[in-house]
C-alpha positions in Angstrom: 98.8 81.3 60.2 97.1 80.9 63.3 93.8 83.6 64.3 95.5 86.8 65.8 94.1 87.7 69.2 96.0 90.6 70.4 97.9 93.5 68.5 99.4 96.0 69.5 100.7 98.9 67.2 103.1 101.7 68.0 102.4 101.9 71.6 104.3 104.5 73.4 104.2 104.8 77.3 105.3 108.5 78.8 105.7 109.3 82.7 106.7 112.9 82.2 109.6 113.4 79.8 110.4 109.7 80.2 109.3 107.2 77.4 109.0 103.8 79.3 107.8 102.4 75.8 108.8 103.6 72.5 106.7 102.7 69.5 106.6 99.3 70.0 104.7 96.5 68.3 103.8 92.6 68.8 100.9 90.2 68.0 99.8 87.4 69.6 98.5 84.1 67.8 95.3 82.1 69.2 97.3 78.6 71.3 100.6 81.0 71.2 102.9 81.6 73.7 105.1 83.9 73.2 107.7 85.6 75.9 108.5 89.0 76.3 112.4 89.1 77.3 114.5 92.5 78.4 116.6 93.8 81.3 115.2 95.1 84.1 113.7 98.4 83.7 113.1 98.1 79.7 109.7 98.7 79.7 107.6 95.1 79.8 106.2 95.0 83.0 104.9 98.6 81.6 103.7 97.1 78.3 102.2 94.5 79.4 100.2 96.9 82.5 98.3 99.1 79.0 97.5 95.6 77.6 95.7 94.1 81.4 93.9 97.6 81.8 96.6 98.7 84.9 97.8 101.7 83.0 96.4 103.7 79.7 98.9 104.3 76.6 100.2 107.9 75.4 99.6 107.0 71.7 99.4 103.5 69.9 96.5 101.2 69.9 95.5 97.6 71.1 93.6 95.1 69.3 91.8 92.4 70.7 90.4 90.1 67.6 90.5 92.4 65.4 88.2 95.5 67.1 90.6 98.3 68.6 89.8 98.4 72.5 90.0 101.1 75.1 90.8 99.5 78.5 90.3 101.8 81.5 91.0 99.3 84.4 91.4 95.6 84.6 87.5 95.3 85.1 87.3 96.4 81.8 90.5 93.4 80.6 88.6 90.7 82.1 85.9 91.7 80.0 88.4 91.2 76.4 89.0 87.5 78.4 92.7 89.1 79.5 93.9 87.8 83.0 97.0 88.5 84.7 99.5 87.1 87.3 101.5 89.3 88.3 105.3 89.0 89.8 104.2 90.0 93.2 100.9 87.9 93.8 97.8 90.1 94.4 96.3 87.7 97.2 95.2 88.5 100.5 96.8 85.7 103.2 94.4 86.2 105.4 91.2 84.7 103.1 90.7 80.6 102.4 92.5 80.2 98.6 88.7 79.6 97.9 87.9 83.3 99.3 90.7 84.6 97.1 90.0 82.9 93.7 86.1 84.5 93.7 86.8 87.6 95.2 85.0 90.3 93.0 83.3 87.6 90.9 81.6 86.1 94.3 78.6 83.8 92.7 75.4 84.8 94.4 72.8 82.2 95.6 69.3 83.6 96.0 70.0 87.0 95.5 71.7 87.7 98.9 74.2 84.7 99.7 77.6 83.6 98.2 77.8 80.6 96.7 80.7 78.8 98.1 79.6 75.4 96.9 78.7 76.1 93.8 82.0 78.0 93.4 83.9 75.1 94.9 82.8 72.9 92.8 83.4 75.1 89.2 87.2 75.1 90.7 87.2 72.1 91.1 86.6 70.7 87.7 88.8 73.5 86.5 91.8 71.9 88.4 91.0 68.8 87.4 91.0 69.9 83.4 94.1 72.0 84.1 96.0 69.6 86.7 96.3 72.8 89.0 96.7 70.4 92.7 95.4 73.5 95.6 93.7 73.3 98.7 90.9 75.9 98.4 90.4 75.3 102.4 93.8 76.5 103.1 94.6 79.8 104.1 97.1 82.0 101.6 99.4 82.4 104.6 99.8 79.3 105.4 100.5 77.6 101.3 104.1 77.7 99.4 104.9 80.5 96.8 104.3 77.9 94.1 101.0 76.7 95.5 100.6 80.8 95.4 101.2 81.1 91.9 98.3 78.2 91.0 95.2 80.0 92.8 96.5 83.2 90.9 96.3 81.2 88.0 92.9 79.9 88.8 91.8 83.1 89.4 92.4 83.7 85.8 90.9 80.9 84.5 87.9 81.3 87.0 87.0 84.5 85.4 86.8 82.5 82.0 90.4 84.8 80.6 91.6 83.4 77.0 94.5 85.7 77.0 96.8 85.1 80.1 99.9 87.4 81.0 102.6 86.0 83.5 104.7 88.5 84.9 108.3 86.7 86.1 106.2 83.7 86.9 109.3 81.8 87.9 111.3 84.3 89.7 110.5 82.9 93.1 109.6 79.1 92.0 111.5 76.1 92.9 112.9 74.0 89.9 110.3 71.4 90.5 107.5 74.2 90.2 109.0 76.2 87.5 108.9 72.3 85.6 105.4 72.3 86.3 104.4 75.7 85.3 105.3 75.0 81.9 103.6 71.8 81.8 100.4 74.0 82.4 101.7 76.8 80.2 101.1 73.8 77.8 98.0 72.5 78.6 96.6 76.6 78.6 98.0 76.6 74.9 96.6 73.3 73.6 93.4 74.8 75.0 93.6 77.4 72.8 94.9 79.5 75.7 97.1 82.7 75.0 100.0 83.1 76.7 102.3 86.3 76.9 105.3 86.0 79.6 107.5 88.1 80.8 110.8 86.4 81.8 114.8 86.8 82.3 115.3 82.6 82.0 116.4 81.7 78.5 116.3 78.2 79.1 112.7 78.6 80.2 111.9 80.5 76.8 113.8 77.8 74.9 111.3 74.8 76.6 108.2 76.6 76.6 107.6 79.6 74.2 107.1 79.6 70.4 107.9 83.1 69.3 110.0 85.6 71.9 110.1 89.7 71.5 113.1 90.9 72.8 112.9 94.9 74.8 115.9 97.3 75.6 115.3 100.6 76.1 112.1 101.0 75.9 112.4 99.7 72.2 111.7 96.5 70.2 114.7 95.2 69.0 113.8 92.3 67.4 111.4 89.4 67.5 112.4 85.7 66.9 111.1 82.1 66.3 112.6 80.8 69.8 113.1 77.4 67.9 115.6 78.8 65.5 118.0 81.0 68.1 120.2 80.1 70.4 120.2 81.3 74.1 123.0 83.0 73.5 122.0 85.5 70.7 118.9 86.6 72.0 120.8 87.3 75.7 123.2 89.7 73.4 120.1 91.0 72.1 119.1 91.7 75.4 121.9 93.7 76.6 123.2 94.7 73.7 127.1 92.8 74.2 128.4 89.9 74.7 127.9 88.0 78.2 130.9 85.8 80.5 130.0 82.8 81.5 132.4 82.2 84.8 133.6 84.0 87.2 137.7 84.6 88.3 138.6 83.4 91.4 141.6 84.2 93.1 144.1 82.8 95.5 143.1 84.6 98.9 143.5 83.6 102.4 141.0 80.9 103.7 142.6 80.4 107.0 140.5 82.9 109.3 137.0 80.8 110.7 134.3 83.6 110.2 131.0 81.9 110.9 131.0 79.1 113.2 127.2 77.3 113.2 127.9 74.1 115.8 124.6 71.7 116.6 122.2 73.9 115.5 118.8 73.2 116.1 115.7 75.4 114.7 111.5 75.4 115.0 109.1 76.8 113.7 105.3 76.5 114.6 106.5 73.3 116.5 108.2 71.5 113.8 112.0 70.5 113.5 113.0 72.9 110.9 117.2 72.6 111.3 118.3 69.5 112.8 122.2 69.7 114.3 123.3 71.0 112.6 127.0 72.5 112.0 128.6 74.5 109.2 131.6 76.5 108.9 132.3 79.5 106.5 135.9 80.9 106.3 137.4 84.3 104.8 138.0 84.6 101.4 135.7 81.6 100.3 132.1 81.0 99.7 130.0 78.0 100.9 127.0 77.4 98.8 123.9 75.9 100.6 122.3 73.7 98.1 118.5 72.4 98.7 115.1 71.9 97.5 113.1 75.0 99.2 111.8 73.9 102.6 114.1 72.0 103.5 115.4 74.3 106.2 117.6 76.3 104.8 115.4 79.4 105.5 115.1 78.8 109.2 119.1 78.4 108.7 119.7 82.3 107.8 117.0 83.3 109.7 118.7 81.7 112.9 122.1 83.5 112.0 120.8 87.0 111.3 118.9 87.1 114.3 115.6 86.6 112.4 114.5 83.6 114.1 114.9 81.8 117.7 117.5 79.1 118.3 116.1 76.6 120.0 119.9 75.1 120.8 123.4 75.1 119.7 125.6 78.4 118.9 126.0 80.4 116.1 129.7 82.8 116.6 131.1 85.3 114.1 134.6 86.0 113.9 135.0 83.8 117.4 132.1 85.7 119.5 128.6 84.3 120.7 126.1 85.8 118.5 123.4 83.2 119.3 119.5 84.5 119.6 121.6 88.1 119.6 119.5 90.9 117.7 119.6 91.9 114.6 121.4 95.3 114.9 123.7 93.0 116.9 124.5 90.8 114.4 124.6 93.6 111.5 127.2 95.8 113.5 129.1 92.5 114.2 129.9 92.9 110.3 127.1 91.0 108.5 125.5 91.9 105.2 122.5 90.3 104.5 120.7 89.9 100.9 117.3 88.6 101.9 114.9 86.0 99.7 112.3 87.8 100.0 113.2 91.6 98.6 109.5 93.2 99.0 109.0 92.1 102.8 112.4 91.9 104.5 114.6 93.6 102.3 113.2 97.2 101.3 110.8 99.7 102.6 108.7 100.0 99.6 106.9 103.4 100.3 110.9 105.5 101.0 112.8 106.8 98.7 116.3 104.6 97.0 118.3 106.9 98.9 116.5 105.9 102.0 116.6 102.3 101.4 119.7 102.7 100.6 120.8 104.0 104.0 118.3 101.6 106.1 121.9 100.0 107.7 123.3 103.2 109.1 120.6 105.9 109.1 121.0 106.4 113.0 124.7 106.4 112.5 127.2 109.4 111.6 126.9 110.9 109.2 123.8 109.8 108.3 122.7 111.4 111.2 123.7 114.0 113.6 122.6 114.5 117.0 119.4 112.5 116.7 118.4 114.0 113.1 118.6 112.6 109.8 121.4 114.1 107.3 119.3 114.3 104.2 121.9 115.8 102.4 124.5 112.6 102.8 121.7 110.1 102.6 120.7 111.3 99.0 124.7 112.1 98.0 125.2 108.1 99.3 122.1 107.0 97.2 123.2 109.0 93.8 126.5 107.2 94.1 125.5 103.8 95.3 123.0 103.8 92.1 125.1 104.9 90.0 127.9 102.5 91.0 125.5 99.3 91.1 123.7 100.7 87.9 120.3 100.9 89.5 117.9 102.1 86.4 115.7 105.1 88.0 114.7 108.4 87.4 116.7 109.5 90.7 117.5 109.0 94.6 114.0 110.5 95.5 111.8 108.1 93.8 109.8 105.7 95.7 112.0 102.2 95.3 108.3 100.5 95.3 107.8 101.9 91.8 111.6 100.5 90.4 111.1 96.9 88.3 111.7 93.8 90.7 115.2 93.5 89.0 115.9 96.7 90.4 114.9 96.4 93.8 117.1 93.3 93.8 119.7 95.7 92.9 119.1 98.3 96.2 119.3 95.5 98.4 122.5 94.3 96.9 124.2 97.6 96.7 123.2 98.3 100.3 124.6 95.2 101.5 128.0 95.2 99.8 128.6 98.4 100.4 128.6 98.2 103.8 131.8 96.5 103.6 130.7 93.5 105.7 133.0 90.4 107.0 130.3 88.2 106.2 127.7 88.2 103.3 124.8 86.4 103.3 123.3 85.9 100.1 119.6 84.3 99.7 118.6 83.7 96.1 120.3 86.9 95.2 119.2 86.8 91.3 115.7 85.9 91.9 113.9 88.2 89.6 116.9 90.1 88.0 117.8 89.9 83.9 120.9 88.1 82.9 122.8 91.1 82.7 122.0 91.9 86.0 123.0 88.5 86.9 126.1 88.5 85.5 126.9 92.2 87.5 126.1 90.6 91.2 127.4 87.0 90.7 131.1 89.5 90.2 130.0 91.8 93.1 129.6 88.4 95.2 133.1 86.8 93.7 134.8 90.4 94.2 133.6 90.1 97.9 135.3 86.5 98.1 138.5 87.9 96.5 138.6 90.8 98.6 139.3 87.9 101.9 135.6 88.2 102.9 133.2 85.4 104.0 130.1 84.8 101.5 127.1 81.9 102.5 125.7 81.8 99.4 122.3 79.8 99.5 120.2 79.1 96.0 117.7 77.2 94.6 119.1 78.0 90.9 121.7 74.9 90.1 123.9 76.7 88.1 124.6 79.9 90.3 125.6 77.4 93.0 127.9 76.0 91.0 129.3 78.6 89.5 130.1 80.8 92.4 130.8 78.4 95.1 134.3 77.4 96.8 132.4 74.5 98.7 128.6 73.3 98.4 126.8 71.4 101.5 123.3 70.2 100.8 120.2 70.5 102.5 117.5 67.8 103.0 115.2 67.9 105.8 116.8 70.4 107.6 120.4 68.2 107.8 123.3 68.7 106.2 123.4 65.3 104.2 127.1 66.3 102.2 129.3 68.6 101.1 130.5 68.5 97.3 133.0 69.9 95.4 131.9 72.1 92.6 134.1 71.3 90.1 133.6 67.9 90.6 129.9 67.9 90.6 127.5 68.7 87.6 124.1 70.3 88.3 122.2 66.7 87.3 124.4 65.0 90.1 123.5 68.0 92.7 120.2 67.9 91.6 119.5 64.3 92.8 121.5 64.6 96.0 118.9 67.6 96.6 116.4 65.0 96.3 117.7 62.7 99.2 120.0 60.6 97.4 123.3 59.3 99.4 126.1 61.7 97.9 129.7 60.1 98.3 132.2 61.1 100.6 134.1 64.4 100.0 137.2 65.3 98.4 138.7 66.6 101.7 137.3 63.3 103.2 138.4 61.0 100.7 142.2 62.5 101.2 142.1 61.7 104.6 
């Protein structure tokens, strides 16, 4: 059996009277990796903050080969060789990728001056070992989410960790990316690299991990050879029941024109982003926008929820000009909007859920009267919203920043639908969330369909797309190059029309 390099023995986690972590156990082997799989809100993301130094344990202790450790901050991690990349990316855009990767371990040159060369060129030959492809001239603002996750991981490796913890490193990752993330979660291992990650993708523990420990509740429930279980049992695992794999759609009324997008044309910093384009989403039907990421379809629900400027063409809902209107505009006009990007567009981390939960009507009644906030209906509308959309929190008042990503996801959902809007739009709307959770909004999204509304459904993950959509048009540099019928279509066939390839002519087109 391979050299042990961490343990952990009956670790248990308290906030208050709540046990986030209840007497749990794992090991981790010298060249393992090994994934940590749960719902949201079952405790890993806690776990795994006592192992990187983030948060101390209530009882339990951690060994790190072999010698029990006390680890007060993640100073004192980095120390053990522990490194950790967390969901949300602890980089500061402003700084060169270069300036980010050394910060705190800046190499000093003559006693007073950093050492940018010298640091330059150790990164250097640390990409080169570990095929990590960045620009350490480039500013963090300016790079791709994926090109994000490789200076995180550099920083890591730059700080010479043996033990690395990913925290949802594919929740916002393109399929291309997420491929080659597990190419260098190989490489680390064959290293002699540790890995621990923390994931909701079963296919992604089925290619890359060795051993998985499955979390509900707070509680171990068991942990498996990923080799010798099926994707299946360890989701039941998971959630404890038994998942459905497709959704019901009904017969509904797909006659009344909703959103009407006609030659739409989009920039940003200068560059053609949408190119005229046209699209057209009906009641009681939803249109999934399929596309590798960049090509557009950002700029494309940015333009219709007033985010971003129209440079020409229209955009009308339910036959009225809503071009380069703003936002409130376009919200009261009956438009619910599920944001990519949860953290920065989608929540106010520092209010309460209730808060959050109110963010589309707050200065309406009676969530407010006569200027003043209603506190009373705000937090009555949060208890129910949270416990309708099975939010996982201690209660209305706590700060949504502290809720799991999977549960933030859920706030921005609940919000949405519940405003009852004519329109959803839905941007990756299961980034980050546990299959269970999946399952719950992909029927929230269908149930909006059935119920005669509109639903622009856009999605990076191949089989969501498919799943949920009536129609599918795809995206390639910023165009509309088809439009596919999903049940016609599998994901390998979507996945090279993404790419570019010529995609043949449409059913409706065909008929005619």
């Amino acid at each position: 059996m391979a050299e042990t390099v961490v343990e952990m023995r009956h670790i248990t986690k308290k906030f208050g009277e709540f046990k986030a972590n209840d007497d749990i156990s794992l090991s981790l082997h010298k060249g393992e990796i090994l994934a940590l799989l749960g719902e949201n809100g079952a405790g890993k993301s806690t776990l795994m903050g006592m192992l990187s130094g983030l948060l101390e344990t209530t009882s339990g202790e951690i060994l790190i080969n072999g010698k029990e450790v006390k680890m007060k901050n993640p100073r004192e991690a980095k120390d053990y060789g522990i490194g950790m990349v967390h969901q949300h990316f602890m980089l500061i855009p402003a700084f060169t990728v270069l300036e980010n990767i050394i910060l705190g371990d800046e190499p000093i040159k003559k006693g007073v001056r950093i050492d940018y060369t010298g640091a330059a060129k150790r990164i250097k030959e640390l990409s080169e070992r570990y095929q990590l492809d960045i620009d350490i001239h480039a500013k963090v603002r300016d790079i791709s989410v994926g090109m994000q996750q490789r200076v995180e991981i550099m920083k890591a490796l730059y700080r010479e960790a043996n033990i690395f913890i990913f925290d949802e490193p594919t929740a916002a990752l393109t399929p291309q990316e997420i491929k080659q993330l597990m190419k260098i979660f190989g490489a680390l291992a064959k290293e002699g690299k540790s890995i621990i990650f923390i994931t909701h993708k079963l296919k992604e523990i089925k290619q890359a991990a060795d051993r998985c420990v499955v979390i509900r509740s707070g509680k171990v429930i068991d942990t498996v050879n990923v080799a010798d279980t099926r994707e299946e049992a360890m989701a039941e695992m998971m959630v404890g029941r038994k998942l459905r794999n497709s959704v019901e759609k009904q017969a509904v009324d797909q006659s009344k024109l909703v959103l009407d997008v006609s030659h739409l044309n989009v920039e940003k910093k200068g560059q053609a982003r949408v190119k005229n384009l046209s699209l057209q989403v009906h009641s009681g039907e939803i249109v999934g926008i399929a596309g590798i990421d960049g090509n557009g379809q950002s700029e494309l629900i940015e333009a219709i929820t007033g985010m971003q400027k129209i440079k020409s063409g229209t955009v009308q809902i339910k036959d009225k000009d809503y071009t380069n209107k703003a936002v409130r505009k376009i919200t009261e006009a009956g438009v619910g909007y599920i944001p990519e990007d949860r953290q920065t567009v989608g929540l106010q981390l520092p209010l309460t859920l209730a808060e959050n939960l109110s963010l589309k009507n707050y200065y309406q009644q009676p969530a407010n009267k006569y200027g003043v906030l209603n506190y009373q209906y705000i937090n009555e509308h949060g208890q129910k919203l949270i416990k309708d959309y099975d939010i996982r929190s201690r209660n209305e008042l706590e700060p949504v920043g502290s809720l799991s990503g999977g549960n933030q996801q859920k706030v921005v959902v609940a919000r949405e639908i519940a405003s009852d809007p004519d329109l959803l739009i839905a941007a990756n709307p299961t980034r980050g969330v546990d299959v269970g959770a999946i399952e719950y909004i992909h029927e929230m999204i269908n149930n909006e369909r059935n119920s005669g509304k509109a639903v622009l459904l856009v999605s990076f993950e191949l089989d969501e797309i498919l799943k949920l959509s009536d129609r599918i048009v795809v995206m390639h540099e910023g165009e509309i190059v088809g439009e596919i019928d999903p049940k016609d279509t599998s994901s390998q066939e979507l996945g090279l029309m993404m790419a570019g390839k010529k995609v043949q002519p449409n059913v409706q087109e065909a008929a005619q």
